[in-house]
C-alpha positions as CSV (number, residue, x, y, z in Angstrom):
1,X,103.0,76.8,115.9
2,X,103.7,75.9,119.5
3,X,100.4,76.0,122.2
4,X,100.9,76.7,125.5
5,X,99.3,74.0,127.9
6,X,95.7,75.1,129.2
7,X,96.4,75.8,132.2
8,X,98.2,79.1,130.7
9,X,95.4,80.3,129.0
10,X,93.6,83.9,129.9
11,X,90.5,84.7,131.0
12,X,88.7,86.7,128.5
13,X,89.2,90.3,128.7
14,X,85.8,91.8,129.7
15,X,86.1,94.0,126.5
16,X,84.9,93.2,123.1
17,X,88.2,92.1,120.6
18,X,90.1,95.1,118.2
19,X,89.7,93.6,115.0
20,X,91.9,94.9,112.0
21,X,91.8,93.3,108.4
22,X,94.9,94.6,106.2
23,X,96.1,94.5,102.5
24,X,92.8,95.9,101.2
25,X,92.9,96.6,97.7
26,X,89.1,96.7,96.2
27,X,86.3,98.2,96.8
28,X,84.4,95.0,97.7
29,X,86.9,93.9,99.9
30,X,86.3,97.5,101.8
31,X,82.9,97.3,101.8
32,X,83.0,94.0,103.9
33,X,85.1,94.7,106.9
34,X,82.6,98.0,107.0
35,X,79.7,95.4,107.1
36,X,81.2,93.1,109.0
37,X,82.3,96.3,112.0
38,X,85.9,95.9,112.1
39,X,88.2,98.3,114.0
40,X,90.4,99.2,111.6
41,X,91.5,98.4,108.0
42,X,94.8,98.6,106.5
43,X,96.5,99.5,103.4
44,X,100.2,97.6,102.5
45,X,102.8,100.3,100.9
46,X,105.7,97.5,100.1
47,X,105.7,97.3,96.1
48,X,107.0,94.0,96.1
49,X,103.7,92.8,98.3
50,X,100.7,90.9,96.5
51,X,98.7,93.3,98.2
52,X,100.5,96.6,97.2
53,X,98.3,99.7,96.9
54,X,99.3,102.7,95.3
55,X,99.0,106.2,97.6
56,X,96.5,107.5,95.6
57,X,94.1,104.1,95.0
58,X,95.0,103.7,98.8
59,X,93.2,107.2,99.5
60,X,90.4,106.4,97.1
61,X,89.6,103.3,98.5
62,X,89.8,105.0,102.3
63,X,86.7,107.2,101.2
64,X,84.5,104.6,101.6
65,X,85.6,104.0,105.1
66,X,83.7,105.3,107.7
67,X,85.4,107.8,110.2
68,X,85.0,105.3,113.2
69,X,87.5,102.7,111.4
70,X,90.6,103.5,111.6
71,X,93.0,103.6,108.4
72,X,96.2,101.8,108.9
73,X,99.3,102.6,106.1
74,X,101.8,99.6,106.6
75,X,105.2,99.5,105.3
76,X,107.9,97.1,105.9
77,X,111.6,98.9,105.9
78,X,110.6,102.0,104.0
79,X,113.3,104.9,103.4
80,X,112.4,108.6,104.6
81,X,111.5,109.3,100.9
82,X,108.9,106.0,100.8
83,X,106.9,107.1,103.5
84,X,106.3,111.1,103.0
85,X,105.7,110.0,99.0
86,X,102.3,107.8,100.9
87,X,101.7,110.7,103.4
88,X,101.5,113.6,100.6
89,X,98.6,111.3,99.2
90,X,97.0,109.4,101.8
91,X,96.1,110.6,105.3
92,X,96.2,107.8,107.5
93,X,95.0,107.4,111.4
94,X,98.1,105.0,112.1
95,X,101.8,104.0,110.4
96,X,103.0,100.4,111.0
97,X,106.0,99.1,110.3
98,X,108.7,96.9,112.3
99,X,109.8,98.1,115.4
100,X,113.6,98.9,114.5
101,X,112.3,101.1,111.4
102,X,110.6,103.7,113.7
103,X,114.2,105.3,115.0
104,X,114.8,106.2,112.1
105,X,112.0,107.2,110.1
106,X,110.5,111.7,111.0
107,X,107.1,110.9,111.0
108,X,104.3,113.5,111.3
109,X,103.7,115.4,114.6
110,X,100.6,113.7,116.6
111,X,100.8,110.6,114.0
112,X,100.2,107.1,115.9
113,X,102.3,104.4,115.0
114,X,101.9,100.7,115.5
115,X,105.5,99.0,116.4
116,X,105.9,95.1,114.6
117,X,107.3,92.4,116.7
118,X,107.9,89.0,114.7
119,X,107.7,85.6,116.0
120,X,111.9,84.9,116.1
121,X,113.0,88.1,116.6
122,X,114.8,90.0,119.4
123,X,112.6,91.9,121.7
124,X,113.7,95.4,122.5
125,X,115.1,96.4,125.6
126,X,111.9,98.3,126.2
127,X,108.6,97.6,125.2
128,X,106.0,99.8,123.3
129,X,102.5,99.8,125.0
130,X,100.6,98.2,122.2
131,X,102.6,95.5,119.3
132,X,101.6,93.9,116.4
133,X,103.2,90.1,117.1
134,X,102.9,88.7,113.3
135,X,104.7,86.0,111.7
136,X,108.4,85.8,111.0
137,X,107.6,86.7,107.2
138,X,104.4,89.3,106.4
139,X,101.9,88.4,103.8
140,X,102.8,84.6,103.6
141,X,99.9,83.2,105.9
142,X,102.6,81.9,108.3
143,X,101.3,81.9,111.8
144,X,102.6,83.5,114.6
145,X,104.4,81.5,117.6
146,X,101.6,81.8,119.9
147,X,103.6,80.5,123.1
148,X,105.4,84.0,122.3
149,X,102.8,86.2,121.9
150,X,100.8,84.7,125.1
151,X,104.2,85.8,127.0
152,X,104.1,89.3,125.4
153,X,100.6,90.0,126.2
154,X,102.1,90.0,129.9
155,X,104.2,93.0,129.3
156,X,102.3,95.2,126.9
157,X,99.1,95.1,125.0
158,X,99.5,92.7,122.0
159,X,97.6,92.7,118.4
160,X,97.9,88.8,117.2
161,X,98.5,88.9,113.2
162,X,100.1,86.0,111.2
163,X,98.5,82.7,109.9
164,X,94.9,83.6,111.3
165,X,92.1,82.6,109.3
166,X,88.0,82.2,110.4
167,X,89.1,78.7,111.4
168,X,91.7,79.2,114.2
169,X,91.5,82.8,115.6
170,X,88.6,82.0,118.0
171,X,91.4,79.3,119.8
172,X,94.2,81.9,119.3
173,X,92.1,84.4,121.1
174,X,91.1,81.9,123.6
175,X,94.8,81.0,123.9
176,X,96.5,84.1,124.0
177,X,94.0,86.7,124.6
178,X,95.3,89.5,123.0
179,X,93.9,93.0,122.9
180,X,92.8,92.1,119.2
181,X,93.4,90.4,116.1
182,X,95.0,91.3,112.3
183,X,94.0,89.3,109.4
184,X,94.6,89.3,105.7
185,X,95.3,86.2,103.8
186,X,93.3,84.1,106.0
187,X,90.7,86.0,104.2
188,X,91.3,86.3,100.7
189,X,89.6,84.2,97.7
190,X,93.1,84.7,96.0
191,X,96.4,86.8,96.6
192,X,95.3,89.8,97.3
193,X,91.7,89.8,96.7
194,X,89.4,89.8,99.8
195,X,86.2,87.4,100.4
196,X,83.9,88.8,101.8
197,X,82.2,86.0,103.3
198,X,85.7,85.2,104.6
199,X,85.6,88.5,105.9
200,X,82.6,88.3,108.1
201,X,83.3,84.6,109.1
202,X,86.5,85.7,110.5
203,X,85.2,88.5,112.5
204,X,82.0,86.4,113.7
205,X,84.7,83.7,114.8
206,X,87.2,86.3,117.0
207,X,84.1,88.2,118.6
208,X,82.3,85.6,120.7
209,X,85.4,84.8,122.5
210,X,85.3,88.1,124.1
211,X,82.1,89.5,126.3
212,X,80.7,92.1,124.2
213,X,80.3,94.9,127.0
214,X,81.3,97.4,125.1
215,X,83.0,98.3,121.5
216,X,86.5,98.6,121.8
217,X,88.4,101.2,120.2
218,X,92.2,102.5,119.3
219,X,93.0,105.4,121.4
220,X,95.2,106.5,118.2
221,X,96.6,109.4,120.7
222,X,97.2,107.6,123.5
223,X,99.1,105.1,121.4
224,X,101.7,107.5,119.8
225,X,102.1,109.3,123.1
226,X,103.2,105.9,124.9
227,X,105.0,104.2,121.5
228,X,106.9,107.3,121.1
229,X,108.1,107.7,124.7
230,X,109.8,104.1,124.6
């Protein structure tokens, strides 16, 4: 991971930190990003993932989840047929996936979508509004370049994801200040299986680095109206 030097570092948005914990897969693990008043939760659809979730646990498990929380279904490279066999069964408020999968995928009229930019990888020619910058690899802890995602939050609106863990996300938001923050195996007791006290650690970590004026929120509309323009 490569730090830019202080002198780069943001001031802290006046807005309270978007905070997103994915690869849910029990009812416990649920139950304490509720508790814990995350932003958004998310739900991994790649079969050969640790934290795969079938469509229909995925939509069982997003009955617990209050309306304000947003449900995230995230894929990595799915075919046409992949993603409308998820969206027959669960109903989610956004799809992410890599950037280059969304040309080619006929996703639902008025559904949001959340482009993935990896540390590595070629930028496109044109930004979205809002990114996820994770890792080169998903699901494998490795963290983010945050020299990279510090210049990205310069050109669009940048969720941090990748190697974060209660322990370092309060100096990668301090660093990069990014609209918010995605965790998953930073807070798991084992592959796959969330800790709850990890859980509410993590999120009592990213907060403080942010004034809490106000709860932010995902504008799920206003993201798929500027995502799908570029």
């Amino acid at each position: 991971m490569s730090l830019p030097p202080r002198s780069h570092q943001h001031v802290a948005s006046s807005t309270p930190l978007w905070v997103k914990v994915c690869g849910m897969t029990t009812a416990e693990g649920i139950d304490a990003a509720v508790t814990a008043g995350v932003d958004a939760v998310g739900f991994v659809f790649f079969p050969q993932s640790k934290r795969y979730v079938s469509p229909g646990d995925a939509a069982r498990l997003a009955a617990r989840v209050p309306e304000r929380i947003l449900k995230v279904a995230v894929f990595l490279h799915p075919s046409q047929a992949e993603l409308d066999a998820v969206l027959g069964a669960f109903q989610p408020d956004i799809v992410q996936t890599d950037h280059e999968d969304l040309a080619s995928l006929d996703l639902p009229p008025g559904m949001a979508v959340l482009p993935v930019l990896r540390s590595g990888g070629a930028l496109p020619i044109q930004l979205p509004q809002r990114v996820l910058f994770e890792g080169p690899v998903s699901g494998t802890g490795t963290t983010a370049d945050w020299s990279s995602a510090l210049a990205l939050t310069r050109r669009c609106e940048v969720i941090l994801a990748g190697g974060l863990t209660p322990g370092n996300v309060a100096d990668a938001v301090r660093i990069v200040a990014p609209f918010g923050v995605d965790v998953s195996s930073g807070v798991e007791q084992s592959p796959g299986i969330k800790d709850p006290a990890r859980i509410a650690a993590f999120v009592r970590a990213a907060r403080p680095a942010t004034p809490r004026t106000r709860r932010r929120t995902m504008n799920t509309s206003r993201i798929m109206r500027a995502n799908n323009e570029s």
